[in-house]
N, C-alpha and C positions, 0 to 999 in steps of 0.2 A: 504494500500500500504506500502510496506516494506520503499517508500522514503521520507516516513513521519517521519522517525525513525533520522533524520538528526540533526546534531551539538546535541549527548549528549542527547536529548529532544527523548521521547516516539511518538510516534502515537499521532496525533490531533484527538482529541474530546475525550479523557481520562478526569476524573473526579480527580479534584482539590485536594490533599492530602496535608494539612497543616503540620503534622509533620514530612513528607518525604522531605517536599520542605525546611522548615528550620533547614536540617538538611544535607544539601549540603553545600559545602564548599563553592560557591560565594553566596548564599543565609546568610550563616554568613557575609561574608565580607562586605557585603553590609549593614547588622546592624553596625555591627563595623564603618566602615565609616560616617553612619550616629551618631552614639554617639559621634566620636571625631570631627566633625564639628560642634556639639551643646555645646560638650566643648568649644571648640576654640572661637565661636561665642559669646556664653555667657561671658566667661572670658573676652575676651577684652571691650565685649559691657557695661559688669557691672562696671568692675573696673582699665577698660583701660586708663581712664582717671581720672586727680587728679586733684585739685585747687593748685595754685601757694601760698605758705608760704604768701605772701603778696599780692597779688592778687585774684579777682572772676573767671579769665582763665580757663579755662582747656587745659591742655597740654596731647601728649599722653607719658604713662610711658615709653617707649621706647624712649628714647635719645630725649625725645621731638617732636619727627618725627611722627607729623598726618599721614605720609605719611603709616606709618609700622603700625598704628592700623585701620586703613582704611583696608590695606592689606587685614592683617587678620580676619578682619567684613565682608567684600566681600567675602572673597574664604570658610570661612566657612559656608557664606549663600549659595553660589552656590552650594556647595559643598552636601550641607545639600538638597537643592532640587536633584542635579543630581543621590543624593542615592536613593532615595523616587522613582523617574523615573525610575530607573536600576531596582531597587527592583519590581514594578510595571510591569516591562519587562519580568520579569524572570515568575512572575504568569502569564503573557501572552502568554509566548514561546511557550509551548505547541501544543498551540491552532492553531500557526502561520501553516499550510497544507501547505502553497507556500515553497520550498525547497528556492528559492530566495531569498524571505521574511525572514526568517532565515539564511540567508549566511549575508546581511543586517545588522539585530539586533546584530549579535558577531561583523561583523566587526565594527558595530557603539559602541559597548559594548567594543571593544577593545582598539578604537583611543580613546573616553572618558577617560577612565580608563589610559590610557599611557600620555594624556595630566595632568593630575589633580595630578599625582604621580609627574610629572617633576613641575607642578604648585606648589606642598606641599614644593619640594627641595628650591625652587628661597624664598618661603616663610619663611624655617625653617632659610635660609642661611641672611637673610634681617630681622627676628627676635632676630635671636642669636646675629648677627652684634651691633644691634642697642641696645638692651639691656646691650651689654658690653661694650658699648661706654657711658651710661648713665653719670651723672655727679652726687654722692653722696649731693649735695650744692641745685639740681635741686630736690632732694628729697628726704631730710633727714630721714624722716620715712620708705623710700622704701616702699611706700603704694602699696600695688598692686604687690608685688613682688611674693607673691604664683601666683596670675593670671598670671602673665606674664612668668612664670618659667612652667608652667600651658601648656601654648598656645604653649612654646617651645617646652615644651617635646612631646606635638599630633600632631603639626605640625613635627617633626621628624618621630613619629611611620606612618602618613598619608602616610608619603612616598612610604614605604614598602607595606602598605596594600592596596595600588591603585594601588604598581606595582607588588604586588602578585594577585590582580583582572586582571588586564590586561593579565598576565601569564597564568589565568584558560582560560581569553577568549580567547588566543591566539592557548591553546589548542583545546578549543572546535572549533575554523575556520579547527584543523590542522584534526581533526576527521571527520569532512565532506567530507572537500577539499579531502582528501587520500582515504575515503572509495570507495569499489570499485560500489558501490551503485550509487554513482555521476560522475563516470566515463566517460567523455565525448568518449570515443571511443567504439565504437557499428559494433558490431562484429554478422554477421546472424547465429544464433541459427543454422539452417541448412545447412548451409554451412561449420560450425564447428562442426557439427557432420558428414559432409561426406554424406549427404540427396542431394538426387536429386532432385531439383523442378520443371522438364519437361521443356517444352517451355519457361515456362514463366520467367527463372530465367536468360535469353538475356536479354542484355543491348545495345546500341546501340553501333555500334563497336565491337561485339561479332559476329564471325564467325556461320552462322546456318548452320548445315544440312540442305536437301533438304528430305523430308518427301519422305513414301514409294508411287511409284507409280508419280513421279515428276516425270518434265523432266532433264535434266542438270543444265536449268538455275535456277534451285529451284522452277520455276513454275510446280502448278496440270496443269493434264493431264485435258483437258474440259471434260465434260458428253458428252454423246454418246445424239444427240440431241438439244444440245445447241453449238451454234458460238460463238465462245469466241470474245468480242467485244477489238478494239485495240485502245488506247487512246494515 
């Protein structure tokens, strides 16, 4: 069926082409994303936190604020899973025959991807803050300051490349939605070609002729032999 061909994706039941598929441009993005959340996750996890000059504490490098390396430990675990899932979707898409099923997966592949781009913002904006607030006295060696300078600059590029994912998927909704394939208005083939479909193309509310050999009232004439009964 030509409406398998729906959001961008081929005919279901085609056979799996690895160097076709990663070589689409949200099939990159989706590795890309998954590398800068193993960034991010790593850098903070490893050397997020430092012991206090005089203390066994750990504090985090970030102005002190567990709260900012906490942050950035959560969005780039989630982060890190919701690629592996996308990614996972996309070698599934194909396969999806429901045109539905596929209207679905973009728009779910859309709101994700537009959430996590605005998520990387609130984060780069809560990173950079926090880091420039630091106190030099709180850490004189600035231990951890590659990591943390690190975490800045992938939570910055996150941005972009969640909201250039969202963008493809926004496309691939807008190529279904418009094609004329999905077109909810259905129009009779024969009817738009000027075909006559005899009788039967009355609808109720449609004026009939009275067939040849009726009477007026559009009733047949009875057989010669038969009493037409009256109800």
């Amino acid at each position: 069926m030509d409406g398998l061909q729906a959001y961008g994706a081929g005919k279901a039941g085609g056979a799996f082409d690895p160097v076709t598929f990663f070589q689409q441009p949200h099939a990159i993005l989706r590795i890309v994303n998954w590398l800068f959340s193993v960034v991010i996750f790593g850098c903070i996890a490893n050397e997020g936190y430092i012991n206090r000059p005089t203390e066994e504490e750990e504090y985090c490098i970030f102005n002190q604020n567990a709260n900012a390396c906490s942050y950035a430990i959560f969005m780039g675990c989630l982060c890190l899973l919701s690629s592996s899932a996308l990614l996972a979707l996309d070698v599934r898409f194909p396969q999806i025959s429901s045109v539905k099923g596929r209207k679905k997966a973009v728009l779910g592949d859309l709101g994700v991807s537009a959430f996590w781009s605005f998520m990387w913002f609130v984060g780069f904006c809560l990173l950079a803050n926090q880091w420039q607030a630091s106190r030099v006295e709180d850490n004189p060696l600035r231990e951890g300051g590659d990591a943390a300078r690190a975490a800045i600059t992938f939570s910055f590029f996150s941005i972009f490349t969640w909201g250039v994912q969202s963008f493809l998927a926004f496309q691939r909704y807008k190529l279904g939605a418009d094609s004329a394939i999905f077109s909810q208005d259905y129009a009779d083939p024969g009817q738009e070609a000027g075909q006559d479909l005899g009788p039967y193309s009355a609808f109720p509310g449609d004026t009939v002729e009275s067939p040849p050999g009726g009477g007026a009232d559009g009733t047949l004439d009875s057989p010669v032999g038969y009493q037409r009964q009256e109800y």
